[in-house]
C-alpha positions in Angstrom: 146.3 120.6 82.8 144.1 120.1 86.0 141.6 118.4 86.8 138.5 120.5 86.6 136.9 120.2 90.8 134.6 117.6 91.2 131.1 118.2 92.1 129.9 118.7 95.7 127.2 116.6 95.9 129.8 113.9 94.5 131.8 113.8 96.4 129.9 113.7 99.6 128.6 110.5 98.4 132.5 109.7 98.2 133.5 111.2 101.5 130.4 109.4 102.9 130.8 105.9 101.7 135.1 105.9 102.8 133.3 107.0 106.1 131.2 104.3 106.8 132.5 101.3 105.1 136.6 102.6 104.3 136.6 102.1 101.0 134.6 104.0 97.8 133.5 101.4 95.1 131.3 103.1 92.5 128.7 99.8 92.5 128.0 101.3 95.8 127.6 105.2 94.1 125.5 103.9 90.9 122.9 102.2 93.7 123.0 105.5 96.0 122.4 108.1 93.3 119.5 105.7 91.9 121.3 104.8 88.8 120.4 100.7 89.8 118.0 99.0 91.4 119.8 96.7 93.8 116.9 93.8 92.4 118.4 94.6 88.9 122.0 93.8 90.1 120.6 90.9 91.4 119.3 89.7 88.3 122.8 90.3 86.9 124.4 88.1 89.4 121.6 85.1 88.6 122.8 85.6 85.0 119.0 86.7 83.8 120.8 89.9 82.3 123.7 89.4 79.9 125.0 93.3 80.6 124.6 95.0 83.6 124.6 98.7 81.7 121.8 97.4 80.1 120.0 97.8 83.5 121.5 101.1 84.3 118.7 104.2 84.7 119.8 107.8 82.9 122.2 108.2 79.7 125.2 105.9 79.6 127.7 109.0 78.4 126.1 111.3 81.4 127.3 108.1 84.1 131.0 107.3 82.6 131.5 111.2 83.0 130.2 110.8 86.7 132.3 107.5 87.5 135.1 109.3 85.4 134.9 112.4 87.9 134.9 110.1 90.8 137.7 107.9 90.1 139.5 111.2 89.1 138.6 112.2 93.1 139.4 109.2 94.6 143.0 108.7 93.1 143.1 112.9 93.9 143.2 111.8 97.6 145.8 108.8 97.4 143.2 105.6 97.0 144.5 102.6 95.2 142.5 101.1 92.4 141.5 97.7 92.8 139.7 95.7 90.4 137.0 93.4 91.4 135.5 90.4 89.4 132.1 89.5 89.0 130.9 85.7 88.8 127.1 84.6 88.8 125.5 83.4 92.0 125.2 79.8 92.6 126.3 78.6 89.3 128.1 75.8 87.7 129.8 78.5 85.0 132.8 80.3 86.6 132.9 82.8 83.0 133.2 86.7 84.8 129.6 88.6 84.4 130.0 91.5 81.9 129.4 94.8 83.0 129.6 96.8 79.8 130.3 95.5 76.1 132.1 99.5 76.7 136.1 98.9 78.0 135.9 102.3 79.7 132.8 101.7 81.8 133.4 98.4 82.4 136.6 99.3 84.2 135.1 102.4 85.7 131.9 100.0 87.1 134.5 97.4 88.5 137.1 99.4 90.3 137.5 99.6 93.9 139.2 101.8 95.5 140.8 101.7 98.9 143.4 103.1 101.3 147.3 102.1 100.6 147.5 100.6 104.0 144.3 98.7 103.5 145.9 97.3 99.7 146.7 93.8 100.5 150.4 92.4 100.1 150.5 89.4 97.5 153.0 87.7 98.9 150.8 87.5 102.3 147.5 87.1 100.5 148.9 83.7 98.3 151.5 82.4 101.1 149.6 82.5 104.5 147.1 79.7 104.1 144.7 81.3 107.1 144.5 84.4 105.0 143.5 82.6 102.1 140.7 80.6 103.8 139.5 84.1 105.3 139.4 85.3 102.1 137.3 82.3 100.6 134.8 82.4 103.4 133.8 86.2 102.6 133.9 85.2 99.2 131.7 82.2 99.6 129.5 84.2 101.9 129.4 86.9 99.2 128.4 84.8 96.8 125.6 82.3 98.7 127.2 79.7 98.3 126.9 78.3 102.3 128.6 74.4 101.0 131.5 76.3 100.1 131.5 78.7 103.0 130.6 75.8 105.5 133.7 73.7 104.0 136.2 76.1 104.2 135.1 77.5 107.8 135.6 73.9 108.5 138.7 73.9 107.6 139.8 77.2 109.2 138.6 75.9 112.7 141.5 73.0 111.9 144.1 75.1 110.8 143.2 78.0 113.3 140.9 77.2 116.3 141.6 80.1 118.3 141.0 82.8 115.3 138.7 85.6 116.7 136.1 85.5 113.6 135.5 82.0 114.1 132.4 82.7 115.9 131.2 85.8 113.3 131.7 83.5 110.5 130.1 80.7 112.0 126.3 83.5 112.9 126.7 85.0 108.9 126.7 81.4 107.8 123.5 80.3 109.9 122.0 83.2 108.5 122.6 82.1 105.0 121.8 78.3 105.9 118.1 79.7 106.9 117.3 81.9 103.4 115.4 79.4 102.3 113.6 78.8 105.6 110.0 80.3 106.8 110.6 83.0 109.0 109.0 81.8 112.2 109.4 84.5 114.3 109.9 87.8 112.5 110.9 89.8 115.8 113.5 87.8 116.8 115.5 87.5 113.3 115.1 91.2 113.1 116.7 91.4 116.1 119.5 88.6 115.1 120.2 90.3 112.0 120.7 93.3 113.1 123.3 91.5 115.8 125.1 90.5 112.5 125.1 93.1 110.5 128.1 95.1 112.4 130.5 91.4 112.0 129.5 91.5 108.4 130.3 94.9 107.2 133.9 94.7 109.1 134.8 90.9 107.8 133.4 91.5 104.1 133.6 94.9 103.5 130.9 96.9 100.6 130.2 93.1 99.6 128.4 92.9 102.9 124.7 93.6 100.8 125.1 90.7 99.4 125.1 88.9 102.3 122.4 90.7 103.8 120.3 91.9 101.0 118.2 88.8 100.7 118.0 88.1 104.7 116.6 91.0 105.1 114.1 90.8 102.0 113.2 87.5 103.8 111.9 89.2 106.5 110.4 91.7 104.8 108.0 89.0 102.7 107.2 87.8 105.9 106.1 91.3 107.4 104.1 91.4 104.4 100.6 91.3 105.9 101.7 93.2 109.6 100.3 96.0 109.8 102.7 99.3 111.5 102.5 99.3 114.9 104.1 103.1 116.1 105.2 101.4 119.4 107.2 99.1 117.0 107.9 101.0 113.7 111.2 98.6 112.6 109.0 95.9 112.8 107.3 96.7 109.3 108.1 95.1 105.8 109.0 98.6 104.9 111.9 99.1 107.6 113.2 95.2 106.3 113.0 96.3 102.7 115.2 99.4 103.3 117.7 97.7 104.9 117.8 95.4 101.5 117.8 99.0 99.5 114.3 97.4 97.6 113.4 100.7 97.3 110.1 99.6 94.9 108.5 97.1 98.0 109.3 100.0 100.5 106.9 102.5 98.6 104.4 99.2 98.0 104.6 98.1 101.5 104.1 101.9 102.9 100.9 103.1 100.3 99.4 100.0 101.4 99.1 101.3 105.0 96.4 102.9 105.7 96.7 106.6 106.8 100.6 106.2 106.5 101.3 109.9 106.6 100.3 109.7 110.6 103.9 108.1 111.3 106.3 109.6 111.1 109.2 106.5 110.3 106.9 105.8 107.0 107.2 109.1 105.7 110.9 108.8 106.2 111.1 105.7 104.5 109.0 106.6 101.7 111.2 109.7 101.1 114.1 107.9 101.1 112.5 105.0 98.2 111.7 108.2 96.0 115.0 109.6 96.7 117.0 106.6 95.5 114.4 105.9 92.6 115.0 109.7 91.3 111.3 110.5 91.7 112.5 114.3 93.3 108.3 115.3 93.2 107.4 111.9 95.3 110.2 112.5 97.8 109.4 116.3 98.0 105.8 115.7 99.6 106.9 112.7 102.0 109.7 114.9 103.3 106.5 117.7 103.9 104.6 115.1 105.2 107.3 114.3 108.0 108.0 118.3 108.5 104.1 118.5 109.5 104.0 115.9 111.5 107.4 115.5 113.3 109.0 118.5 112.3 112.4 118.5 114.8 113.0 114.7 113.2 112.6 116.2 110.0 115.4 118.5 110.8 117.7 116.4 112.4 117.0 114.3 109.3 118.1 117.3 106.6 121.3 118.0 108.7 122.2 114.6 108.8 126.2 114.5 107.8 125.2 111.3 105.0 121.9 112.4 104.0 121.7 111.2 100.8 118.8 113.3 99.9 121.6 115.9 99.3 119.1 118.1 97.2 117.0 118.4 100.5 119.6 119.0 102.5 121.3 121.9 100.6 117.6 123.2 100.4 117.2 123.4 104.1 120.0 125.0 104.6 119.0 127.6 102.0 115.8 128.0 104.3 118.3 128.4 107.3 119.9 131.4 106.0 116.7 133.0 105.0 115.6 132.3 108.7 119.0 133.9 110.1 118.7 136.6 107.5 115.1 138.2 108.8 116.5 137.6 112.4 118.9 140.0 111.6 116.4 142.5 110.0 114.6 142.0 113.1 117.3 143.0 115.2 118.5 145.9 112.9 114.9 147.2 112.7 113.7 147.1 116.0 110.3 145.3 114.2 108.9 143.4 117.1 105.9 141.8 114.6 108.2 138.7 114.1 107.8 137.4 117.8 109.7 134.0 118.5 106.5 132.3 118.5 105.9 132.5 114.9 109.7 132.0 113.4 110.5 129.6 110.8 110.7 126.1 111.9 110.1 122.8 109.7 106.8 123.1 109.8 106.8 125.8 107.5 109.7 124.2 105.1 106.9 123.1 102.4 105.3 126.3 102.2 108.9 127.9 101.8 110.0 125.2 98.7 106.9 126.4 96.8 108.5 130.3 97.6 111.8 129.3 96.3 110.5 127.1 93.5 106.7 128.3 92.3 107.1 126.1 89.5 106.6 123.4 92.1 102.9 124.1 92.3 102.4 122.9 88.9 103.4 119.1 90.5 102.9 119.4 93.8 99.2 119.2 95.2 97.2 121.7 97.2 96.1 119.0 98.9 98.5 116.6 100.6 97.1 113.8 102.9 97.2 115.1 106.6 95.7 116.6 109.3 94.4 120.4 109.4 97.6 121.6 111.1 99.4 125.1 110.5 101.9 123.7 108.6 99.6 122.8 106.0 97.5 125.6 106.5 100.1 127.6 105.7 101.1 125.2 102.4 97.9 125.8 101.0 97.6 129.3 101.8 100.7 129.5 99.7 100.1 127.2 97.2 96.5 129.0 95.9 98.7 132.3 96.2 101.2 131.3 93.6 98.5 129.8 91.5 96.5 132.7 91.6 99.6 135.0 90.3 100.0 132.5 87.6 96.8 133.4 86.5 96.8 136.8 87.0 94.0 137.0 89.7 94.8 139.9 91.4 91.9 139.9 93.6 92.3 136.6 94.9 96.1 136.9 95.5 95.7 140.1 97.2 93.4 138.6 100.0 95.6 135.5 100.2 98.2 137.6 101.1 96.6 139.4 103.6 95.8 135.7 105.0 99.0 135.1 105.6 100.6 138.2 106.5 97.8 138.0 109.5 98.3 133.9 110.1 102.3 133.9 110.0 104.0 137.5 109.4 107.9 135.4 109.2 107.1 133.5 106.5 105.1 136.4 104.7 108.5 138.0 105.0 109.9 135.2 102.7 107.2 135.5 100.7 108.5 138.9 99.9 111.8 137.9 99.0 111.3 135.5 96.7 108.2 135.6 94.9 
């Protein structure tokens, strides 16, 4: 019997994470598809949660089917299934962290899953003693514990002083050494970190976030009274707190900007904390806040290969085939009333999502916070429009659509397609 085919969205989070990092874990998926808060897991690995399911978001038998799905894919295109162990973070108790009192998820929450050329060889992994200290630095790095790290690094520049990761072990360590250090220049560990961040992901694989997670939550706490500077937008606490994937302090640290919506990086981020927190309504109006106000970003942003807003992305490109399709009326019809000035563009994606989905006007406000632009003109226009068909106003629809059949005659056109 076959496998029934996985779904799309799915596996572009699979395709996208053997992409960037060469291996699929589904940690990695359950933190991407907002299933865990990466401060949750945390709290797992500090042993202030006994079971890490318990900290899972959504209905347990709805996630095993999902991880089920994707371990299905994953051995589908020739992976090998690793297991990994959990331990607790600085701590004296060596016991394995418990994922799931369940045996299935536990071992559907634990796999790895990796290329057969990238499965190491036991005999080389227990018999080459400079493999073995490699392998207990990352670990120790992994884990925060910089004594351990420090002694075994020691002991690898003894045993191999020429090795060419000496000097990437030796800058991840430093970084650890100073997590419990004030940040006295918030600039230039930005900069440092970043520096790292490339050694870290090649030398320690998906476990790299938990090296990095906390450096770069360090640096957000100290960015925590700078205000955003446009000439400088990665040097905001909400910019640090992404890279950490503390998705809750980058909406805190962005709604306590004033006038956010009038950059453009801070509706980005805020979009992408919604996304990853599942709140679809919250990410909705920061990406129409970024349309309005940076609207070729925005696109480039939708038809980004690992967007992981892939609900937004397979929206836009609904709203690029309705732009190709009244093109081609256009050109069949000879209709010169759709001039290029007034074609679709991203500026007019919000107004369109209320087309395709009127029911959206019931959570969506008239009244987003931004400038008097067309864009939002043309939300609005469309937003009363819908509301007044809902309640049967015929009067006050029929002049709204004269408004916009006057203000924008393309996306009238959509209008009459879909509503």
């Amino acid at each position: 019997m076959s496998r029934p085919p996985i779904d799309p969205e799915l596996q572009a989070q699979i395709d996208a994470q053997l992409l960037e990092q060469g291996a699929f874990t589904p940690l990695d998926l359950l933190f991407n598809s907002g299933r865990l808060f990466y401060e949750d897991y945390e709290r797992w690995r500090r042993r202030e949660i006994d079971l890490l399911e318990t900290a899972l978001m959504g209905a347990i038998d709805k996630i095993k089917e999902q991880l089920s799905h994707a371990a299905g894919y994953a051995r589908s295109i020739g992976l090998q299934e690793q297991t990994q162990e959990f331990t607790a973070w600085l701590a004296a108790e060596t016991h394995p962290l418990r994922i799931s009192a369940d045996a299935q998820l536990q071992r559907l929450i634990a796999a790895r899953y990796v290329p057969a050329q990238n499965a190491p060889q036991m005999d080389l992994f227990f018999d080459n003693p400079v493999v073995a200290l490699i392998n207990g630095i990352a670990a120790a790095l992994c884990a925060r514990d910089a004594v351990e790290a420090r002694r075994r690094l020691d002991r690898l520049y003894v045993q191999a002083p020429t090795h060419a990761d000496l000097a990437t072990f030796d800058q991840l360590l430093a970084a650890l050494e100073h997590l419990e250090s004030p940040v006295a220049s918030p600039r230039q560990e930005m900069q440092a970190l970043l520096g790292i961040t490339p050694g870290a992901k090649r030398l320690l694989g998906t476990q790299a976030r938990d090296l990095l997670a906390p450096l770069w939550s360090r640096i957000g706490q100290s960015l925590a009274t700078v205000a955003f500077a446009p000439q400088e937008p990665e040097l905001h606490a909400s910019f640090a707190f992404a890279q950490a994937q503390d998705w809750r302090n980058v909406e805190f640290s962005i709604l306590g900007e004033p006038q956010w919506w009038l950059y453009a990086p801070l509706c980005l981020h805020l979009a992408y904390s919604a996304v990853h927190r599942g709140r679809r309504i919250e990410a909705l109006a920061a990406w129409a806040q970024l349309c309005w106000l940076a609207p070729e970003h925005a696109a480039a942003e939708f038809e980004r290969r690992q967007q992981p807003d892939r609900g937004i992305a397979a929206l836009w490109q609904r709203f690029l085939e309705m732009e190709d399709a009244l093109e081609r009326q256009t050109g069949r019809s000879g209709n010169d009333s759709l001039c290029l000035e007034e074609c679709l563009d991203a500026r007019d994606f919000p107004a369109w999502l209320l087309m395709h989905e009127p029911g959206l006007v019931q959570q969506l406000p008239e009244d987003l916070p931004r400038s008097d632009g067309p864009g939002e003109r043309h939300y609005r226009c469309v937003h009363r429009l819908i509301q007044a068909r809902r309640a049967e106003r015929a009067d006050e629809e029929l002049a709204l659509r004269t408004a916009l059949r006057h203000a924008h005659p393309a996306l009238f056109a959509c209008l009459k397609r879909l509503v």
